[in-house]
C-alpha positions in Angstrom: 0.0 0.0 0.0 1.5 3.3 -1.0 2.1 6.1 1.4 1.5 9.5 1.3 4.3 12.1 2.1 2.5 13.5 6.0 1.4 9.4 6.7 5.5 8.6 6.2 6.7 12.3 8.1 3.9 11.2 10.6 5.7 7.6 11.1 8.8 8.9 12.0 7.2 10.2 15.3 6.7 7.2 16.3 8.9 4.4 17.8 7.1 1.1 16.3 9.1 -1.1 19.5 7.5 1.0 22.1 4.0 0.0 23.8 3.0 3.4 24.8 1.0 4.5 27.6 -1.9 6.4 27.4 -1.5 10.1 27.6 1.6 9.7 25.6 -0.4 7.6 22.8 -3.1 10.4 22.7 -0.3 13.0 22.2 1.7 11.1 19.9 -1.9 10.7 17.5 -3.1 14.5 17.5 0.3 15.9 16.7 0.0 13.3 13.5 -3.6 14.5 12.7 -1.9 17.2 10.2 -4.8 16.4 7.9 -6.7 19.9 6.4 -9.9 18.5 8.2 -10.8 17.5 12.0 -9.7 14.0 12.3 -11.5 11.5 13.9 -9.4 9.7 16.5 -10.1 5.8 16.8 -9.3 2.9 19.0 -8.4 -0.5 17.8 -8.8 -2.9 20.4 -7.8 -6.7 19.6 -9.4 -8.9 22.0 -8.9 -13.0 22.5 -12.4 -13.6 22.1 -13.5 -16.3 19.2 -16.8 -14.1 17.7 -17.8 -17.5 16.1 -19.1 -18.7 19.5 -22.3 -17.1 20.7 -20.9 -16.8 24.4 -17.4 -14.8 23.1 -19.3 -12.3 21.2 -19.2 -8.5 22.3 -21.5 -5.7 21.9 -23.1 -3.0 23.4 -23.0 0.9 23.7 -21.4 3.4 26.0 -22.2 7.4 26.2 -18.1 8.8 25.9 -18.3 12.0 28.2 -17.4 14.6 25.7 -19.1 13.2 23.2 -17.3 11.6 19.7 -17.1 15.6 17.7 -19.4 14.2 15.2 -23.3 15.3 14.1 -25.5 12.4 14.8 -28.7 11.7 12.5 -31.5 9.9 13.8 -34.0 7.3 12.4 -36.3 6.5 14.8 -39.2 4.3 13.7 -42.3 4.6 16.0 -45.8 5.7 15.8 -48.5 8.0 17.6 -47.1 9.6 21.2 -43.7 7.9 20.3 -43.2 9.1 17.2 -43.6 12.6 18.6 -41.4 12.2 21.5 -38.5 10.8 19.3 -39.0 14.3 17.1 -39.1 16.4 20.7 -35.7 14.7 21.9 -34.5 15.8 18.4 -34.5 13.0 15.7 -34.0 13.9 12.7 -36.3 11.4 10.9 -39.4 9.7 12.3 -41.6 7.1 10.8 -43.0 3.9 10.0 -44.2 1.6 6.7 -43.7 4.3 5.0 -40.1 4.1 5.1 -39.6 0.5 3.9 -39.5 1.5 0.2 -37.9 4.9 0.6 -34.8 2.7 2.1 -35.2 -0.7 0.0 -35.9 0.7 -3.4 -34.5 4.4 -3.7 -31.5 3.7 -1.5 -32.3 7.0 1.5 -29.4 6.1 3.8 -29.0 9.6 5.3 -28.9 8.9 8.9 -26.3 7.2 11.3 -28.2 5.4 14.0 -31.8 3.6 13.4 -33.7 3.5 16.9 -36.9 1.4 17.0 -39.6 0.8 19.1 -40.3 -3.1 19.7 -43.5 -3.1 18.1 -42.1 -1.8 15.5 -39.5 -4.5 15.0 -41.5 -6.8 12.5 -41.5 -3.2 10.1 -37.4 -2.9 10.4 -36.6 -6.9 10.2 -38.2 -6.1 6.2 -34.8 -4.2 6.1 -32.5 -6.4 7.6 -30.7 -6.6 4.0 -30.2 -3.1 3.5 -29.2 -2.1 7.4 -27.7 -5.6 8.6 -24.4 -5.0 6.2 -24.1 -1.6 7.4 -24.1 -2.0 11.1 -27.5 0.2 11.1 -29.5 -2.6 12.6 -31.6 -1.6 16.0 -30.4 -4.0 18.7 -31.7 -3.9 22.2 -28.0 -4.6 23.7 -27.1 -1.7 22.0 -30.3 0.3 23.3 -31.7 1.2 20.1 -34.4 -1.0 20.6 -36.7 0.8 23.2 -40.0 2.4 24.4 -37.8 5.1 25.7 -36.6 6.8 22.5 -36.3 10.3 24.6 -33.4 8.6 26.3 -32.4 6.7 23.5 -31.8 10.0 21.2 -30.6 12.1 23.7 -28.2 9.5 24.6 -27.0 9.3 21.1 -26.8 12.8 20.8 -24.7 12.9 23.6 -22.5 11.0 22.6 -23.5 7.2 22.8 -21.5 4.9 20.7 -21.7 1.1 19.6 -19.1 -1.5 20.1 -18.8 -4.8 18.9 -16.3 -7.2 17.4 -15.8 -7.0 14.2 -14.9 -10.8 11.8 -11.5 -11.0 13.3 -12.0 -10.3 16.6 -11.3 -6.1 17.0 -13.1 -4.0 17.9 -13.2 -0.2 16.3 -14.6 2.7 17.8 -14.0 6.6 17.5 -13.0 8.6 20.6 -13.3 12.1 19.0 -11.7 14.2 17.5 -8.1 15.9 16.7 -9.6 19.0 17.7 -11.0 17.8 21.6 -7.8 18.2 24.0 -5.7 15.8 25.4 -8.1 15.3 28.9 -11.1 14.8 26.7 -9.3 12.1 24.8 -8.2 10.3 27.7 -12.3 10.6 29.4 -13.5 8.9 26.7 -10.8 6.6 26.2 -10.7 5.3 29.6 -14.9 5.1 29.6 -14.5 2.9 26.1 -12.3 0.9 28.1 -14.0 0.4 31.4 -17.2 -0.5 29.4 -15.0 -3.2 26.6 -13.9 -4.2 30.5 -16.9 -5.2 31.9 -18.6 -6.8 29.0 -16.0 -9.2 29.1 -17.1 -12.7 28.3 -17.3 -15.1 30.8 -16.0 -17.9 28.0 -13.2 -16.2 27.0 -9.8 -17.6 28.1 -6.4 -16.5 28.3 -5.9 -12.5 27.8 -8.7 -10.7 27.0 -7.2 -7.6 25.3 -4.7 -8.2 22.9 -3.6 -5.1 21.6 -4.8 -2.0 21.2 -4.0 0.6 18.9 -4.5 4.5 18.6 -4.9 6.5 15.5 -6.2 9.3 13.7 -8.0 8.9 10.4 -4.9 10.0 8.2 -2.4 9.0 10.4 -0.5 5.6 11.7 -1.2 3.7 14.3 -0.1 4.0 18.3 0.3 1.0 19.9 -1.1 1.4 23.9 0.8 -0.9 26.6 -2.6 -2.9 27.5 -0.2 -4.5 31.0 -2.5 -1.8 32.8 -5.7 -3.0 31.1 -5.8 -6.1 32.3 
């Protein structure tokens, strides 16, 4: 894969034998984010789970204090009193049937997060082909699928992000941006972390967390000593 000339200036920053430690990490990545827009900071964490067994898999959502820098769009699909309170806590598209051929046959895809009530479940499983691939699915572990879609929006809005392995075992998530400071970083980093933590599986042997890597969307990787993590 070829290189551009601030990715190669970038890697020289960066001593590729060195686990780093946090703060450090987070410094190393937003001096690299010389990019002309606000990049988006990500973690990379590689656990030791096997995601082809039901009782290794890992997902769920955590709200990062400061928030992940980015504009959130909405879908919610519910009906009557819930429809409106999904438009009062500020979503930017509510509906129902109505939406199934707007999404399956002209292609609308221009929101980031569906949120569903359950009832409304047997609608969005018609669009399980067009979401599923996408990661745009309502999931209840996740806390998309709800009767409280006030929380459920204001939570995204706040900053609520999904985790979940992805076919080889890693799981990618933003933290922010190249723009928050240092501290803000290191919040949301830690409350990624705390949450990936917990949801541990209870079948998962040997070291849970791998590796895990820092970087900003133009930039190369940091790699985090994950000693303290474990």
């Amino acid at each position: 894969m070829k290189r551009g000339k601030r990715y190669i200036e970038a890697a020289k920053n960066i001593d590729r034998t060195t686990l780093y430690d946090t703060a450090e990490a987070i410094s190393v990545v937003k001096k690299n984010a010389v990019a002309k827009f606000d990049e988006t900071i990500e973690a990379h964490i590689r656990t030791g789970c096997d995601g082809r067994h039901a009782d290794q898999q890992i997902r769920g959502a955590v709200v990062l204090p400061h928030g992940t820098g980015k504009k959130v769009r909405v879908l919610v699909f519910a009906k009557n009193a819930k429809a409106d309170e999904a438009l009062a806590a500020g979503a930017e598209y509510v509906g129902a049937e109505e939406l199934i051929p707007k999404i399956q046959n002209e292609g609308w895809l221009d929101f980031d997060v569906v949120v569903a009530t359950p009832d409304m479940m047997g609608v969005v499983g018609r669009l399980g082909r067009v979401l599923g691939p996408k990661g745009l699915m309502p999931n209840p572990k996740a806390g998309t699928v709800t009767m409280d879609v006030t929380k459920a929006v204001k939570d995204i809005k706040a900053g609520k992000i999904e985790y979940r392995l992805d076919k080889t075992n890693i799981v990618h998530v933003p933290i922010g941006k190249a723009s928050f400071t240092e501290e803000q970083l290191a919040d949301n980093f830690q409350t990624l972390i705390d949450a990936i933590r917990k949801a541990r599986p209870a079948a998962v042997k040997g070291q849970y967390l791998r590796s895990i890597t820092l970087t900003s969307t133009m930039g190369p990787g940091v790699k985090l000593n994950t000693a303290k993590f474990v």
